[in-house]
N, C-alpha and C positions, 0 to 999 in steps of 0.2 A: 490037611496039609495045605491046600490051597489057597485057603480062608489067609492062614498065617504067611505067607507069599505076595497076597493082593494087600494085607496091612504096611509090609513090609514096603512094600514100590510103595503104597500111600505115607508112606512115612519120608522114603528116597523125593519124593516128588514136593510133598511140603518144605524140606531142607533145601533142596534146589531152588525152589522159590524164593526161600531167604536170602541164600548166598547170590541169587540174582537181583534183589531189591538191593542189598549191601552194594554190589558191582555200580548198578545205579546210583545211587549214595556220593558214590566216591568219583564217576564220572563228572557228576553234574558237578561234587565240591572243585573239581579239577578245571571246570569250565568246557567239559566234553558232553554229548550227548546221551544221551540214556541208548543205549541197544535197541533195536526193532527186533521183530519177534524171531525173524532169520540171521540174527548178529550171532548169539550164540551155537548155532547149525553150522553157521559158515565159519568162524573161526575156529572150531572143533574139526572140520574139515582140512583146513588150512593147517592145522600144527599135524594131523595124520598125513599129511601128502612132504611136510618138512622129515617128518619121523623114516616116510616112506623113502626120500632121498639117501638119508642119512645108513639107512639097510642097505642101500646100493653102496655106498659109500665103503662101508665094512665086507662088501663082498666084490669089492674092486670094481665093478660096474659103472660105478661113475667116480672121477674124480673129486674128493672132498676133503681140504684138509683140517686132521685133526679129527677125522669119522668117529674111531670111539668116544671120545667128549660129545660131540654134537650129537651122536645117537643117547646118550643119559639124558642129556640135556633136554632135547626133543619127546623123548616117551616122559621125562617129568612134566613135561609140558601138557600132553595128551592125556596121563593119568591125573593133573592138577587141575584139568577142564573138564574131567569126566561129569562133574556136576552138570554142564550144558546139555547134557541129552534127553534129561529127563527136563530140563526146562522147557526146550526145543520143542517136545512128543506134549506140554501139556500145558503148554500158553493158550490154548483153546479153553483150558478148564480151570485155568486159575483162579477165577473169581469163586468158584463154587469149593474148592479144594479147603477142606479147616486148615483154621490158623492156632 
């Protein structure tokens, strides 16, 4: 069972590569930069701390308006970047990762 778990994240971790070379692709067609290795860490950060507002929000904690919208909004955000994490954990080993 384990074997098929370690294929599985090598599988998650080569897709994430893709969609991070794609990301780059479409920065640079844009005239924006390519991501540094902590671009992806930090903005996955950044939409969980938006997400984390948006909970207070819906539990009166903090003034937000329109909290139910902005909390969908926010966790599509966080589950649409979930790809980042495994990019993040294996920008060290990219080069060696099959393509």
């Amino acid at each position: 069972m384990v074997g098929s778990h370690a294929m599985e994240l090598t599988t998650l971790q080569v897709r994430a590569v893709e969609i991070a070379e794609l990301y780059d692709r479409y920065n640079e067609a844009a005239g924006w930069s390519r991501w540094t290795t902590s671009g992806p860490a930090l903005g996955f950060a950044a939409d969980m701390g938006l997400l984390a507002k948006a909970v207070q929000g819906m539990d009166n904690r903090r003034h937000i308006d329109d909290a139910r919208a902005r909390l969908g909004h926010q966790l599509a955000d966080c589950l649409g970047r979930s790809w980042s994490s495994p990019v993040a954990t294996t920008s060290i080993w990219a080069p060696s990762l099959p393509r």
